[in-house]
Backbone bond lengths (Angstrom), bond angles and torsions (degrees), N, CA, C in turn:
res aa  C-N    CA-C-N  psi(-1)  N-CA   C-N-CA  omega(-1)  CA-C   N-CA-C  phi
1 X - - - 1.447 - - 1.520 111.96 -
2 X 1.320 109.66 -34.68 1.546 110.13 175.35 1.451 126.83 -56.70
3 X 1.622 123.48 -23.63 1.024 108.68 -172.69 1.305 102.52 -111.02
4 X 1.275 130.99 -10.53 1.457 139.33 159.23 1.265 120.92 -46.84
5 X 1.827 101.66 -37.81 1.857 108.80 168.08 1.119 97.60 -83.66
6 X 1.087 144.91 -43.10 1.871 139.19 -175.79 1.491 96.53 -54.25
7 X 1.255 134.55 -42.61 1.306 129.76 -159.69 1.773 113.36 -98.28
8 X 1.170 119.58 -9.06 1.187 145.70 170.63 1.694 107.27 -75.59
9 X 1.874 91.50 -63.03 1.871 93.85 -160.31 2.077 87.56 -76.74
10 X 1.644 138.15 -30.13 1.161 107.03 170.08 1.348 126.37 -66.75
11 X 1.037 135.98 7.35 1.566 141.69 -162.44 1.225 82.07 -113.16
12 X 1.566 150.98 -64.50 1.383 128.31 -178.87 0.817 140.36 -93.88
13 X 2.004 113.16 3.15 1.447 103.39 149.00 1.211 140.07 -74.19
14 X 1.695 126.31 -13.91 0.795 151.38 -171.98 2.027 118.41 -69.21
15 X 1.315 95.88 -49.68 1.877 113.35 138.40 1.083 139.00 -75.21
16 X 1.307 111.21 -20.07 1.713 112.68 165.96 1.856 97.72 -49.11
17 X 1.327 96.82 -80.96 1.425 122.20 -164.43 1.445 101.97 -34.26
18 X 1.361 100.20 -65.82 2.140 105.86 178.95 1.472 104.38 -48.65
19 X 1.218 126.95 -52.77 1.523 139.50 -173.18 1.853 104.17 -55.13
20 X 1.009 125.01 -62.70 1.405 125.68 175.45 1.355 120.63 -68.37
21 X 1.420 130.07 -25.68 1.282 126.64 170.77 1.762 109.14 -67.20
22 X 1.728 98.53 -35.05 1.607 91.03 -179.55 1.823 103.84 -70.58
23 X 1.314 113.82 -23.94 1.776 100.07 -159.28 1.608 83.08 -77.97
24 X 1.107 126.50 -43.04 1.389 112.23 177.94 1.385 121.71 -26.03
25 X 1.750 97.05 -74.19 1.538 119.20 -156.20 1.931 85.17 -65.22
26 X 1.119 128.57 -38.11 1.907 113.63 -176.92 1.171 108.24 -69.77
27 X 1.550 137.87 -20.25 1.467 141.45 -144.58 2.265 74.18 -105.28
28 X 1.201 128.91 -47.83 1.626 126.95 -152.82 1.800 83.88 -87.38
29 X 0.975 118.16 -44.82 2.185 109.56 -170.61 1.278 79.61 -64.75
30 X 1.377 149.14 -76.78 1.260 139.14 -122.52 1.972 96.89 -77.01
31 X 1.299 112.19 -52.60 1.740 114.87 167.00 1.846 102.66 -53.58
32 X 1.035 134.07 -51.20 1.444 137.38 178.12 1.444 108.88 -56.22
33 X 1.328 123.67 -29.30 1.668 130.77 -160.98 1.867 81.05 -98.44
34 X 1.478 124.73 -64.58 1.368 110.12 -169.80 1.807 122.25 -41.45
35 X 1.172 107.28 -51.21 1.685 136.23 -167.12 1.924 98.40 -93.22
36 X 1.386 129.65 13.79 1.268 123.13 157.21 1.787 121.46 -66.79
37 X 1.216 107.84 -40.40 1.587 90.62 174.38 1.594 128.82 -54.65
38 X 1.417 111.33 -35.60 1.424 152.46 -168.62 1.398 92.15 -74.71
39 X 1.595 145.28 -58.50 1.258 143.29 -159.57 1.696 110.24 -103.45
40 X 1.340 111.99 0.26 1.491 111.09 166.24 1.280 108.05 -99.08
41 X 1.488 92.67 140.58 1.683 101.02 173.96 1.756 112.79 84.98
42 X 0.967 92.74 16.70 2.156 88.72 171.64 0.761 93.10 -114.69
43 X 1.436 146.37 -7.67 1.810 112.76 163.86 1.553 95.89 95.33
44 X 1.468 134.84 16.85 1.499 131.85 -166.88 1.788 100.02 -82.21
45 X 1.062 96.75 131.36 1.844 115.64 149.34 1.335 118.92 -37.67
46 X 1.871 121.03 142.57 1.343 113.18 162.69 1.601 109.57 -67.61
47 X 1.243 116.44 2.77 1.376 107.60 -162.73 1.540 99.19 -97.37
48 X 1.146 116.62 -45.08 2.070 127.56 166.34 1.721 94.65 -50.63
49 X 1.409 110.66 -63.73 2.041 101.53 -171.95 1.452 84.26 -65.17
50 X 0.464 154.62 -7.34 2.138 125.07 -178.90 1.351 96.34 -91.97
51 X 1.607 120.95 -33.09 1.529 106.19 -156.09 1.669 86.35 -78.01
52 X 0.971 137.23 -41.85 1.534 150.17 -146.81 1.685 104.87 -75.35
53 X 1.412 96.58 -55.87 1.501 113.16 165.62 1.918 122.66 -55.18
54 X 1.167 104.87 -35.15 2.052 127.73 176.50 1.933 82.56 -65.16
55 X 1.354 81.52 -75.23 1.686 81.05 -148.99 1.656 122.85 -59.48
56 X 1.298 100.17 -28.06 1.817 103.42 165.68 1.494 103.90 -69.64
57 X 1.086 124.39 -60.23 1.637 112.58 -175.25 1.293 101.10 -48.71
58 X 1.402 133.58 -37.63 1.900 107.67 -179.45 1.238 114.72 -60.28
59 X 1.410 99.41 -40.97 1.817 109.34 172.30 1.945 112.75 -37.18
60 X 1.117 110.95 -39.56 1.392 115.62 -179.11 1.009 138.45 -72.62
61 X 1.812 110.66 -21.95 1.239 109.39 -163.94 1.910 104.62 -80.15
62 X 0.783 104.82 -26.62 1.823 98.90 -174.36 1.991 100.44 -49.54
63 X 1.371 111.26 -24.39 1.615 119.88 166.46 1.197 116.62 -64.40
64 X 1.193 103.72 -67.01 1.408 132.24 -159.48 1.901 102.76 -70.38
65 X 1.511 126.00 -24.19 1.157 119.76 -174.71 1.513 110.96 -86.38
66 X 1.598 132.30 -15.66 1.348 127.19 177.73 1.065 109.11 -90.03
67 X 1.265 123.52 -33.17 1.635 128.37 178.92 1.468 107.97 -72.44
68 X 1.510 124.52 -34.29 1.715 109.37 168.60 1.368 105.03 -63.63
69 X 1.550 114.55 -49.21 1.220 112.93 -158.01 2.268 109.35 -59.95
70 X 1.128 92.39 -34.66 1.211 90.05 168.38 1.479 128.50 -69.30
71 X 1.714 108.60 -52.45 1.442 111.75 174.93 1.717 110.39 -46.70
72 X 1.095 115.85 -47.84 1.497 122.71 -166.01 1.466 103.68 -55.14
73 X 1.459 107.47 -64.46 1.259 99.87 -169.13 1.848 126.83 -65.80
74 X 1.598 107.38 -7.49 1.247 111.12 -172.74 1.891 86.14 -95.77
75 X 0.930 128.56 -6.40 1.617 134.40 172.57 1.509 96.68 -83.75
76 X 1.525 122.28 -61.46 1.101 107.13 -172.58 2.037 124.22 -58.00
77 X 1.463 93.72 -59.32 1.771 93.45 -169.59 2.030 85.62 -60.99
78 X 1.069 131.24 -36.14 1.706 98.15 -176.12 1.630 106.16 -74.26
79 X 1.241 119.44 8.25 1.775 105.82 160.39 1.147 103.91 -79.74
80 X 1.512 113.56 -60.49 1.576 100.21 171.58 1.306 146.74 -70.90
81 X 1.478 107.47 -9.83 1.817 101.15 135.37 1.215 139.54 -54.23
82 X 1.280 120.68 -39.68 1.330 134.06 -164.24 1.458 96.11 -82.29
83 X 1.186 121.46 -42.87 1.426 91.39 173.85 1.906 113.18 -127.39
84 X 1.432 91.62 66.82 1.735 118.20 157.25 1.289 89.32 48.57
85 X 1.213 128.04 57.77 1.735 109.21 161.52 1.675 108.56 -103.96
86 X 1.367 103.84 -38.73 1.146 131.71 172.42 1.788 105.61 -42.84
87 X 0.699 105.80 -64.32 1.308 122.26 175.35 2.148 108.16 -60.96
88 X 1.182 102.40 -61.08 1.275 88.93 158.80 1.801 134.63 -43.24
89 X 1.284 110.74 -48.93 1.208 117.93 168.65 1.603 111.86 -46.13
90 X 1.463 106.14 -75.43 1.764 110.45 162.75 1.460 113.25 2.74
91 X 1.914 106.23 -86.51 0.790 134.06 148.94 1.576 143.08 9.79
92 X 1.726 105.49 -66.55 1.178 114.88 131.29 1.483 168.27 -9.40
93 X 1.648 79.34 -66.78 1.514 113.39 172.70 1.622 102.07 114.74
94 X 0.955 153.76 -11.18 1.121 164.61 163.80 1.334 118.22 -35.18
95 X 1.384 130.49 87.52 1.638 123.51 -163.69 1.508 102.66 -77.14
96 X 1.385 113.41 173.92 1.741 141.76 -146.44 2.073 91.02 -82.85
97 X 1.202 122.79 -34.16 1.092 138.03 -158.56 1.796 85.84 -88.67
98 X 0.948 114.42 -39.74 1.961 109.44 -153.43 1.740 73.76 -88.85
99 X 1.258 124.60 -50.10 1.926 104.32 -178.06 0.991 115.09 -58.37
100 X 1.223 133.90 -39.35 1.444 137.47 -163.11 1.737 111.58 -95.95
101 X 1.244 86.68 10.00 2.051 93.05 176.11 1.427 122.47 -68.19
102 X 1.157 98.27 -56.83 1.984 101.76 167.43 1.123 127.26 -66.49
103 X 1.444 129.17 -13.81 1.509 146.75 146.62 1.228 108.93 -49.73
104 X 1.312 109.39 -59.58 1.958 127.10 178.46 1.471 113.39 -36.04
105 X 1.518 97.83 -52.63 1.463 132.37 -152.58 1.636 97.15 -70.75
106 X 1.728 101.87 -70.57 1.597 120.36 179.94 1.768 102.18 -47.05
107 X 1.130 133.66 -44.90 1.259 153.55 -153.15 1.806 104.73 -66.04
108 X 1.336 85.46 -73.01 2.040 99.21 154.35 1.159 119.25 -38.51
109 X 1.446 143.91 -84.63 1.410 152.68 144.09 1.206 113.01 15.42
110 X 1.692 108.41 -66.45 1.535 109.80 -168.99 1.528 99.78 -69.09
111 X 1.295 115.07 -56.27 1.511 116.99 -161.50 1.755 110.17 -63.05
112 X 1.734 119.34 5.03 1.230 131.45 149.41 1.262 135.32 -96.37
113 X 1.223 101.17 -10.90 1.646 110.03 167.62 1.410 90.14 -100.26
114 X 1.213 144.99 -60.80 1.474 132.21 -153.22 1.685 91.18 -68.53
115 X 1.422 143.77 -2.21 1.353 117.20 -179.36 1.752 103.16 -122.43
116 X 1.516 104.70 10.46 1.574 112.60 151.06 1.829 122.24 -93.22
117 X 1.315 93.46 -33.42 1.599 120.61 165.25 1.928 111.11 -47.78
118 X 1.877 96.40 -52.76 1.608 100.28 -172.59 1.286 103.81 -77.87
119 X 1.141 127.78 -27.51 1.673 131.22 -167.37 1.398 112.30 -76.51
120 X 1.859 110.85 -39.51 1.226 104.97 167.23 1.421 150.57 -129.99
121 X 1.350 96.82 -12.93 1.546 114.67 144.71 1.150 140.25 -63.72
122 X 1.333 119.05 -39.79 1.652 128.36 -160.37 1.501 85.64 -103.96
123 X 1.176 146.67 -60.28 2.089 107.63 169.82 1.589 127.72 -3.17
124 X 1.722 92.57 -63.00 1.589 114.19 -146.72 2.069 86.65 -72.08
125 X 1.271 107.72 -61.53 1.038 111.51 176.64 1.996 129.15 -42.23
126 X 0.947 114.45 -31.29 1.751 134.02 -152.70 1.983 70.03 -91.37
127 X 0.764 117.96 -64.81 1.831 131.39 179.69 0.886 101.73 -36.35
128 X 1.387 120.56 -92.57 1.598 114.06 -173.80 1.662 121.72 -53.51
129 X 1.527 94.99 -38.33 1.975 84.96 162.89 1.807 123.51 -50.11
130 X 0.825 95.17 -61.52 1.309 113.65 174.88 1.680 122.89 -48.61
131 X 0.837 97.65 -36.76 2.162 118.32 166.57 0.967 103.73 -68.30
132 X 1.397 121.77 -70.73 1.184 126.64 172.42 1.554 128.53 -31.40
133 X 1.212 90.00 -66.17 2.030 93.14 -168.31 1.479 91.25 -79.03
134 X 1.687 146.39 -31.52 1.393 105.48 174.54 1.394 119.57 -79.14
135 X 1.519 124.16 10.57 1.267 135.36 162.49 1.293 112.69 -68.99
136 X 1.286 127.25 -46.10 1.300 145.17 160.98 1.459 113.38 -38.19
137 X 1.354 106.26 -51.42 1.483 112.48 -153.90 1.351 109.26 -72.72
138 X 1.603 115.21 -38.54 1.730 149.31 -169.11 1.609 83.80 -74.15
139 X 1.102 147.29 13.26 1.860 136.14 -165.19 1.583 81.15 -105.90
140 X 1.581 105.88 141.14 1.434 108.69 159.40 1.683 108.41 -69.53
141 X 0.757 121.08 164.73 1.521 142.54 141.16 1.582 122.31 -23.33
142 X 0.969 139.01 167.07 1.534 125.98 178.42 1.666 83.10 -126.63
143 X 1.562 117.09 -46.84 1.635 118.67 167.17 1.245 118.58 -54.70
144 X 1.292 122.38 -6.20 1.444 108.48 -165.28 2.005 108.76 -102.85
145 X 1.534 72.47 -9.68 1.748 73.97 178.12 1.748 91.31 101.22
């Protein structure tokens, strides 16, 4: 059973990670695409867009972590459908609950770090985002004269 969960939890950590960096990076273009009129033309530093860009993406992840966690795992068990392992297990004798245990397991975990994560990170962060870009916003123009 041990390496069946080893071989299970690498098959969906491996998409977790890819899976959440993308909900990230769509959750920061889509905030970057709203607030583009507003950030062209002030004359800003990569070092102001990075800080702006850091601190809204932390803002995201409490989004961005159920939707990997979901995408992944509906990526993962259809790898192992697709190519009959899943079915092998079955097969076995191995019930739906004993595959889906280290999923269960990983699943718990996150949703305890992401609610130590919301309690004490994502304050500090949502703040300085927020300072920030109406600091941003209050900038004249460099076009405007």
């Amino acid at each position: 059973m041990k390496k069946l969960y080893t071989y299970i939890l690498r098959s969906f950590i491996g998409t977790f990670i890819f899976t959440f960096f993308v909900a990230v990076f769509i959750l920061l273009m889509q905030f970057l695409w709203c607030y583009l009129d507003d950030l062209v033309g002030k004359g800003l530093g990569f070092d102001v867009l990075g800080k702006l860009m850091f601190y809204t993406s932390i803002t995201f992840v409490p989004m961005a972590m159920p939707l990997a966690i979901l995408l992944s795992s509906l990526m993962c068990f259809g790898n192992l459908g697709e190519f009959y392992e899943l079915v092998a297990m079955k097969a076995s004798g191995i019930s739906v609950w004993k595959i889906m245990r280290p999923l269960l397991i990983f699943s718990i975990v996150m949703s305890l770090v992401a609610f130590v994560f919301s309690n004490n990170v994502l304050p500090v962060a949502t703040l300085k985002s927020k300072v920030l870009l109406r600091t941003i916003l209050r900038m004249k123009s460099f076009l405007m004269g």
